[in-house]
C-alpha positions in Angstrom: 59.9 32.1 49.3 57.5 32.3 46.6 59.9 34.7 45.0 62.2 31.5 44.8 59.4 29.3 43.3 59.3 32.1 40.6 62.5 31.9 39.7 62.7 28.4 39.5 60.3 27.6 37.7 60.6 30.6 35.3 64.3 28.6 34.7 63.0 25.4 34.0 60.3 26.5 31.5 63.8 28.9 29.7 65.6 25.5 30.3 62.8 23.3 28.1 62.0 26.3 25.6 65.7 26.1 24.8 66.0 22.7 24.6 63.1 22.0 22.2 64.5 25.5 20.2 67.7 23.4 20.1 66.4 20.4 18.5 64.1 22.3 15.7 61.2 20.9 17.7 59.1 23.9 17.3 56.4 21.9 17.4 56.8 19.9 20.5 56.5 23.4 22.2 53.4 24.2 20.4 52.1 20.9 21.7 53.4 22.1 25.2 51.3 25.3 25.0 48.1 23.1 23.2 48.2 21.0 26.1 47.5 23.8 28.7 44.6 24.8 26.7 43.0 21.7 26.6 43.9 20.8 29.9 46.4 18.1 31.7 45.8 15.2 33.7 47.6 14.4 36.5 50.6 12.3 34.5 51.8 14.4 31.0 54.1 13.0 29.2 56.9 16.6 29.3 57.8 17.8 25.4 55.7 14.8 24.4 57.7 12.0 25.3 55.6 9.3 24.5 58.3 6.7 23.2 59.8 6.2 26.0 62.9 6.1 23.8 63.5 10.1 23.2 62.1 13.2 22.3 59.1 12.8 19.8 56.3 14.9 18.4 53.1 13.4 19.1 51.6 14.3 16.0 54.2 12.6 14.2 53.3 9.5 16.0 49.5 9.6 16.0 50.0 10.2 11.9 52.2 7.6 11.1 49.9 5.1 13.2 46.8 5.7 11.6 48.1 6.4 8.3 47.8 10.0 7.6 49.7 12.1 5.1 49.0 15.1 3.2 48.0 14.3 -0.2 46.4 11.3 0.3 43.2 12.7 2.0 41.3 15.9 2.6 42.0 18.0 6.0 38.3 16.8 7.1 39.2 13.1 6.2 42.3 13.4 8.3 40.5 14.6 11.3 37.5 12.3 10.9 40.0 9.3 10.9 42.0 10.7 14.4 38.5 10.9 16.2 37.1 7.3 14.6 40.4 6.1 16.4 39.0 6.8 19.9 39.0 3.9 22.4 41.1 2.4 19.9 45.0 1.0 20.3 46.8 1.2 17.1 50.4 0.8 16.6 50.8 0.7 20.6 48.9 4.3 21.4 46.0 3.3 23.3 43.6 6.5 22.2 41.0 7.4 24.4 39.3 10.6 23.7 40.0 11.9 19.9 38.3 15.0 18.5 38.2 16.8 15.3 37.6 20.7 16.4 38.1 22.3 13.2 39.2 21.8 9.4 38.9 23.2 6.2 39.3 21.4 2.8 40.4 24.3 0.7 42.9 25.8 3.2 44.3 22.1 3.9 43.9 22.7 7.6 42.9 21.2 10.9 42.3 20.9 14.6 42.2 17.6 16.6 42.6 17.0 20.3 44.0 13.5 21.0 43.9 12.0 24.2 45.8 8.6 25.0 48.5 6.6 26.6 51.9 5.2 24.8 54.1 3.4 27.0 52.3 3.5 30.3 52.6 7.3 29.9 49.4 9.3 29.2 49.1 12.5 27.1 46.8 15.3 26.0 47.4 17.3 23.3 45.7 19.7 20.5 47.3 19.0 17.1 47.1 22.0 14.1 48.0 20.6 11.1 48.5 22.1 7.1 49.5 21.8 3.8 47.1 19.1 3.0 46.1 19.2 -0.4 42.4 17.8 -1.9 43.2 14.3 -3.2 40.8 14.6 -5.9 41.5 17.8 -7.5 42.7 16.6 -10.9 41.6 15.9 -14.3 40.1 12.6 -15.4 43.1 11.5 -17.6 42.2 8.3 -18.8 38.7 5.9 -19.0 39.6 2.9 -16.2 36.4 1.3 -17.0 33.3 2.4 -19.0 30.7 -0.7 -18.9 27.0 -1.8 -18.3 26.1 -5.0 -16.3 24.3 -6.9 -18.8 23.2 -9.9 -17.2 19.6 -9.2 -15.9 18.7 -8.2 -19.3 20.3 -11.0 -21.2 18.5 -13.4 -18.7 15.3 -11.9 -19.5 15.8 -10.9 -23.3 14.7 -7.2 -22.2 13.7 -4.3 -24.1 16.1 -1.7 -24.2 13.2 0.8 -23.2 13.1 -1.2 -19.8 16.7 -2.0 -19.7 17.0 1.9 -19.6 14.2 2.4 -16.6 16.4 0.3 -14.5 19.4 1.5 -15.2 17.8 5.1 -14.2 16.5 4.0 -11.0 19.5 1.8 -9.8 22.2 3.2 -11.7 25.3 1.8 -9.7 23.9 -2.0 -9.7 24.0 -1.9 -13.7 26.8 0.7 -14.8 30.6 0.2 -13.7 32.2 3.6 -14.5 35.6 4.8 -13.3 38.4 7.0 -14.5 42.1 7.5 -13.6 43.0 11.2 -12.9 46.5 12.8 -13.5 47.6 12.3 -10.3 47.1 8.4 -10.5 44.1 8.4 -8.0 40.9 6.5 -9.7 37.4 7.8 -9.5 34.1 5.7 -9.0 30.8 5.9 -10.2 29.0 6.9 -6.6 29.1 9.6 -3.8 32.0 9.7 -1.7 33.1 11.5 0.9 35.4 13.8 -1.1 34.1 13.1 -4.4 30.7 12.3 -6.1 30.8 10.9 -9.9 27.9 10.8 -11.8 26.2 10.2 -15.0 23.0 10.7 -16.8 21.5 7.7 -19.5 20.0 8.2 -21.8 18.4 6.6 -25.5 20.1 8.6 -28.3 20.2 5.9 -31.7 19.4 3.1 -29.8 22.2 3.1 -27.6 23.1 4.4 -24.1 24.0 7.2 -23.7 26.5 8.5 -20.9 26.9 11.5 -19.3 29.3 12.0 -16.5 29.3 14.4 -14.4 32.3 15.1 -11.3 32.1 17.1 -8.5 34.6 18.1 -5.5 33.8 18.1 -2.1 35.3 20.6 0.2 33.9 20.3 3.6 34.5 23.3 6.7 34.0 22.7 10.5 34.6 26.2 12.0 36.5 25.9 16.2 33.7 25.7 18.1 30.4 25.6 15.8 30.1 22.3 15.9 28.3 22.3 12.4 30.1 20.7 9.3 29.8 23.0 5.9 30.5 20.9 2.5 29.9 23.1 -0.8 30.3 21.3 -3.8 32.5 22.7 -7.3 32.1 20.6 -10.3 34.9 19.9 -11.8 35.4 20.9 -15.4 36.9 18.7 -17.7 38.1 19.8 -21.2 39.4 16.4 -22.3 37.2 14.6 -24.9 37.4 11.2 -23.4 35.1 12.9 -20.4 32.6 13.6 -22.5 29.3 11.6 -23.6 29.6 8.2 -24.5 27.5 6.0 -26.4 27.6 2.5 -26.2 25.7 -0.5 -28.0 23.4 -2.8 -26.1 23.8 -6.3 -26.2 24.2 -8.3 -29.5 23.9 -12.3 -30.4 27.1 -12.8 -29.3 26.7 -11.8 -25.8 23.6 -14.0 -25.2 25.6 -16.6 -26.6 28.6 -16.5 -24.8 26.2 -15.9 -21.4 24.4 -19.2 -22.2 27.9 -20.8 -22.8 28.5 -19.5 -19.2 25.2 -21.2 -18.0 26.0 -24.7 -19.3 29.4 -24.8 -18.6 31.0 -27.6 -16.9 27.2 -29.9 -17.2 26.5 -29.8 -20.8 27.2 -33.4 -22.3 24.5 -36.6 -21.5 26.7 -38.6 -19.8 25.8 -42.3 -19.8 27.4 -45.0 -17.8 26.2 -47.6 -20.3 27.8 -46.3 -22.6 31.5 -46.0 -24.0 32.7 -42.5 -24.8 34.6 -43.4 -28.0 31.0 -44.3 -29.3 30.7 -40.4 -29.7 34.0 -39.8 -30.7 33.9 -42.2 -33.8 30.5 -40.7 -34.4 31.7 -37.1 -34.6 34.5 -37.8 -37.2 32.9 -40.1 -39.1 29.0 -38.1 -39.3 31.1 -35.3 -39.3 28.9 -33.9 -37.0 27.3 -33.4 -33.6 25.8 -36.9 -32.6 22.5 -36.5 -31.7 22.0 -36.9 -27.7 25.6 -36.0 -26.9 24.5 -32.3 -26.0 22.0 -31.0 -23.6 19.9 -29.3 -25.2 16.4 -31.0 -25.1 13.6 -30.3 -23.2 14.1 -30.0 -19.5 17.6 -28.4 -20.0 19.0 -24.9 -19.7 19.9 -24.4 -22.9 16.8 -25.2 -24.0 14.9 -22.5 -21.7 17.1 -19.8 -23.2 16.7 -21.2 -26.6 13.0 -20.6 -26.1 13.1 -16.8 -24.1 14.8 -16.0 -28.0 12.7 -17.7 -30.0 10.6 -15.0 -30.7 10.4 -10.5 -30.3 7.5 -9.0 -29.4 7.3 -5.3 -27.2 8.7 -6.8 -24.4 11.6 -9.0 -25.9 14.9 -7.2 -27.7 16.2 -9.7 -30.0 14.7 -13.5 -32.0 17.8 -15.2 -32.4 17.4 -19.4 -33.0 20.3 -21.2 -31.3 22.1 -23.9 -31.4 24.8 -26.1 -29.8 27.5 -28.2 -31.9 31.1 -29.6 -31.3 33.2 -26.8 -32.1 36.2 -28.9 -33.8 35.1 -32.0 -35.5 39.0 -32.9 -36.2 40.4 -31.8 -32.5 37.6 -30.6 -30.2 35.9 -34.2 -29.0 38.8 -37.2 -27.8 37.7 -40.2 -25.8 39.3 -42.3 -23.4 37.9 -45.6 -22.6 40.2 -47.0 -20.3 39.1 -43.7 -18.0 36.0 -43.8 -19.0 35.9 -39.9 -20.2 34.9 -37.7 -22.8 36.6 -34.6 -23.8 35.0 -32.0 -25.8 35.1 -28.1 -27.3 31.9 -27.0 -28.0 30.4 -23.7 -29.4 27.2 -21.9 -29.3 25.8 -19.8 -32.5 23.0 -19.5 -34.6 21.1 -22.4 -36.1 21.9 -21.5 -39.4 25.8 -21.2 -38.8 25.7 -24.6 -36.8 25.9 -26.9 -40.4 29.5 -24.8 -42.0 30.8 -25.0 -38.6 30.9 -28.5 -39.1 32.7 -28.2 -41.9 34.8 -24.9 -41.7 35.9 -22.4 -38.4 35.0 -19.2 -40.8 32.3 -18.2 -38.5 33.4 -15.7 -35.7 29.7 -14.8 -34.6 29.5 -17.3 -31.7 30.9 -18.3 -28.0 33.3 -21.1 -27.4 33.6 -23.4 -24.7 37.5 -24.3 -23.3 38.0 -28.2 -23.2 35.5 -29.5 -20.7 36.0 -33.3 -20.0 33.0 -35.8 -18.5 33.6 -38.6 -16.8 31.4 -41.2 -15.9 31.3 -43.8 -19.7 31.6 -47.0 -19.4 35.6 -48.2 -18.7 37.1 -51.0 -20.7 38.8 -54.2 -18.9 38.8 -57.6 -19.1 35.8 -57.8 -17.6 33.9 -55.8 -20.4 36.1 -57.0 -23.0 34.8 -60.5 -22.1 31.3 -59.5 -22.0 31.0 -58.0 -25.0 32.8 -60.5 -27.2 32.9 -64.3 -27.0 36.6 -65.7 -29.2 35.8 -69.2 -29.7 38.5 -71.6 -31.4 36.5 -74.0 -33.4 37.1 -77.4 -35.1 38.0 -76.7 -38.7 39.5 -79.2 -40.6 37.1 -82.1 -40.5 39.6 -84.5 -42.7 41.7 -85.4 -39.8 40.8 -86.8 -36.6 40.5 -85.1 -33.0 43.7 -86.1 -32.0 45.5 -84.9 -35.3 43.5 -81.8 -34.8 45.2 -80.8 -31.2 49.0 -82.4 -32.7 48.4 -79.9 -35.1 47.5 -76.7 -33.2 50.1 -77.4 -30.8 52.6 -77.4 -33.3 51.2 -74.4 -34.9 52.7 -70.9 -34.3 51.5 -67.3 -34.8 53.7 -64.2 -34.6 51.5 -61.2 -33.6 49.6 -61.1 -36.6 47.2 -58.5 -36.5 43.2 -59.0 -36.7 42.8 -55.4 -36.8 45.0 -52.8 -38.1 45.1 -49.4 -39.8 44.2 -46.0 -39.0 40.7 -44.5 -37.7 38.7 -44.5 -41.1 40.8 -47.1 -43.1 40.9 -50.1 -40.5 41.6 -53.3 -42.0 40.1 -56.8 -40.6 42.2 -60.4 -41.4 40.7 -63.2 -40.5 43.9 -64.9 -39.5 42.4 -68.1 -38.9 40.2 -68.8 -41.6 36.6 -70.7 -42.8 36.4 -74.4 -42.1 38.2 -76.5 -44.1 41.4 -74.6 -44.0 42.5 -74.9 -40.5 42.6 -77.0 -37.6 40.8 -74.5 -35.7 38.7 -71.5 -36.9 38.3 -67.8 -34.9 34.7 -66.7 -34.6 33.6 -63.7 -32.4 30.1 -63.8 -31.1 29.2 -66.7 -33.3 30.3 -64.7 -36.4 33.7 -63.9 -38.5 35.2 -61.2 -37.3 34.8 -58.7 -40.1 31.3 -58.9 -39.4 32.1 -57.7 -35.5 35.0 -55.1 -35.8 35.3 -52.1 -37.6 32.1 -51.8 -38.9 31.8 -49.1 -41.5 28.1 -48.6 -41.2 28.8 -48.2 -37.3 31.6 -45.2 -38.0 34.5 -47.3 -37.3 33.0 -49.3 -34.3 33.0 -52.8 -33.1 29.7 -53.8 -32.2 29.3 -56.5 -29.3 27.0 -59.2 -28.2 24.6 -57.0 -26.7 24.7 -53.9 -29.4 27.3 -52.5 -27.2 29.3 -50.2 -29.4 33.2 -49.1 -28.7 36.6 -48.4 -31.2 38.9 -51.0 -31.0 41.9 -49.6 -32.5 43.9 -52.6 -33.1 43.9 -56.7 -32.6 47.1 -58.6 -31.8 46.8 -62.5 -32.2 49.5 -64.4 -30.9 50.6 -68.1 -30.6 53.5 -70.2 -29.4 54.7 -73.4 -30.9 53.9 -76.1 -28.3 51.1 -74.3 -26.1 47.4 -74.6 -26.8 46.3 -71.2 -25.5 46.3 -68.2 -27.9 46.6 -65.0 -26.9 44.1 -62.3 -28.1 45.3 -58.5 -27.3 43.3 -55.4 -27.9 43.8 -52.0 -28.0 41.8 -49.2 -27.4 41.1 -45.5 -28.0 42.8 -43.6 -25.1 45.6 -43.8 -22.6 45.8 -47.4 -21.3 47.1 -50.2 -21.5 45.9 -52.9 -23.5 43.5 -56.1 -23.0 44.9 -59.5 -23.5 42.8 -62.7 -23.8 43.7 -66.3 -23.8 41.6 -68.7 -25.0 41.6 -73.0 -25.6 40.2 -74.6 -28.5 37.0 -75.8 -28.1 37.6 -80.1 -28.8 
């Protein structure tokens, strides 16, 4: 009888060993064997059927789950990432005891046992894999980035002495340094697990100087010890963009364009008394910043940097005075009344360059905003229209009686002749309906002509109402039909809108 048993089962292991020799699945029968040695529960899945759809390796499976291939990692990062799976289930294998038993970075070999179920079948296996290769083993072939974080220093106008203690004792949080290698892989200032890049700083001609410095990692876990062994090779580079390098600390230009960065989006007064072409007549006519429009008094935070640079002593790295102006007097400022909003481009430079940027853009040595608009002016309407300026029709023509008077208007007729015309800078005010004496009913505005009201040139182009207000009225339409008393007063402002029409009544 046990003769029998023998034979039998010395068949069916022939009959599987052929089978797998069949299918090229060497590997399937290794896994056989590995799963002897590490021992077999109760329910193993035979030639590592863990599909449930047809023969497949286990190792095949387990890599393609959790990502491994060779080239992309070390042996040891391959066999670290099988155990971190344990207790895991990825990609439908529920892994419940991985372990990494052996690897070796410079043979490209290792040893895991993997314990799981696929399927509602469990297995147990030893894997033995090769040919992986170290993923970092090539030359830095080009500079990624090569950078220091300026920002703390800036903030703080700080010595370059100091800049250069805390770059020494924090170097990661102030230097960004990374390289692409041959192979297309990118290296990273820091210590990794198969990699550490370096670099030493130093003050040569008032700059920083860099010195990198990259080292491989090959790490050894020998069956059974239980102890990992990394030895370290620095990697020597012959190309010249490796070397040292020297870079500049900051200059003007960076403080300005970090203030710039600070103000952004909050750095024009904006009052709600106010209408925003008040500042945009100002700029083109002054030719000029108006004073006000800008934040930059006390209080602000332009000021507080304008003050950290004011002067150098040992603990400060440059005096620099600075300033704040509209960038573009002819394009960088717009205003829109009806919205109530001011657009502007404003710049950031040195005092002294502030006055020919308002007159040319040959300066480069500054930081320029992008169009930033406010809201929040005061909107025209009829509301404010009426507010600010009273039209009153009054008798003229004292000659002729009351009655005459009215015959007369009501047979009068005006085509939309225009109070105010022209272009910003050459506006032109008629007085359509004149003086007493020449009329049956005279136009005043606020008790006064209207060239005394509207396009004032000692106001840059502004109309000026009852209270002081101050807004650009681009344009006056008066119109009147024969046979109606009312006459119709339209005005147009600066900005997309439509415009404002009046009607008044002579007074009798």
């Amino acid at each position: 009888m046990k003769n029998i048993i023998k034979t039998v089962f010395a068949g069916i292991f022939t009959l599987v060993f052929f089978a797998a020799c069949d299918m090229g699945n060497k590997t399937a029968l290794l896994d056989i064997l590995s799963q002897k040695e590490v021992g077999a529960p109760e329910k193993i899945a035979a030639v590592n059927l863990i599909s449930g759809e047809g023969r497949k390796n286990v190792k095949e499976e387990v890599f393609n789950a959790l990502g491994i291939a060779a080239g992309n990692m070390t042996a040891s990062d391959a066999a670290k990432k099988i155990a971190a799976a344990s207790n895991t289930t990825v990609d439908g294998i529920a892994f419940e005891e991985n372990r990494a038993l052996a690897y070796d970075d410079k043979d490209g070999t290792f040893i895991v046992s993997v314990k799981g179920t696929k399927d509602g079948v469990r297995f147990e296996t030893r894997i033995e894999a090769n040919g992986f290769t170290h993923p970092y083993n090539s030359s830095p072939q080009s500079e990624h980035s090569v950078k220091f974080n300026f920002s703390e220093a800036i903030e703080e106008n700080m010595s370059l002495t100091k800049y250069l203690e805390k770059v020494r004792a924090d170097i990661k949080t102030y230097l960004t340094f990374s390289y692409f290698l041959e192979n297309g892989k990118e290296i990273v200032l820091g210590e990794h697990s198969a990699y550490s890049l370096t670099a030493d700083v130093t003050l040569h001609n008032e700059k920083l100087k860099i010195v990198p410095k990259y080292v491989l990692n090959y790490k050894t876990l020998i069956l059974n010890s239980g102890d990992e062994i990394i030895k370290s090779e620095e990697y020597r580079v012959i190309r010249q963009m490796f070397s040292v390098r020297e870079l500049s600390y900051f200059e003007e230009k960076d403080v300005f364009q970090y203030v710039l960065e600070k103000v952004k989006g909050d750095f024009v007064n904006v009052n709600n008394k106010k209408f925003a072409s008040e500042f945009y007549a100002k700029t083109k006519s002054l030719r000029k910043t108006p004073q006000g429009l800008l934040k930059t008094g006390d209080g602000s935070v332009f000021k507080k940097y304008a003050d950290k640079y004011k002067t150098k002593d040992g603990e400060k790295f440059l005096e620099l005075k600075m300033a704040a102006c509209i960038y573009n007097i002819d394009g960088g400022i717009n205003a829109d009344d009806y919205s109530g909003s001011l657009s502007v481009e404003y710049c950031i430079a040195k005092e002294e360059d502030i006055e020919d940027l308002h007159t040319s853009y040959a300066v480069k040595n500054l930081a320029l905003s992008k169009t930033e608009t406010y809201s929040g002016f005061l909107k025209i309407n009829e509301q404010e229209l009426r507010k600010m300026f009273t039209f009153t029709l009054i008798k003229g023509d004292g000659s002729i009686s009351n009655e005459e008077r009215k015959k007369k208007w009501q047979q009068d007729k005006i085509i939309d002749d225009s109070l105010v015309k022209g272009e910003f800078g050459s506006y032109q005010v008629t007085n359509i309906l004149k003086t007493p004496g020449e009329n049956s009913y005279y136009l005043t505005v606020n008790s006064e002509v209207p060239d005394a009201v509207f396009a004032l040139a000692q106001q840059q182009n502004l109309s000026k109402g009852i209270n002081d207000e101050l807004i650009l009225i681009t344009g006056i339409q008066v119109k009147k039909e024969k046979g109606k008393k009312e006459l119709n007063i339209t005005c147009y402002f600066h900005g997309q809108g439509e415009p404002v029409t009046l009607s008044i009544e002579p007074l009798i």
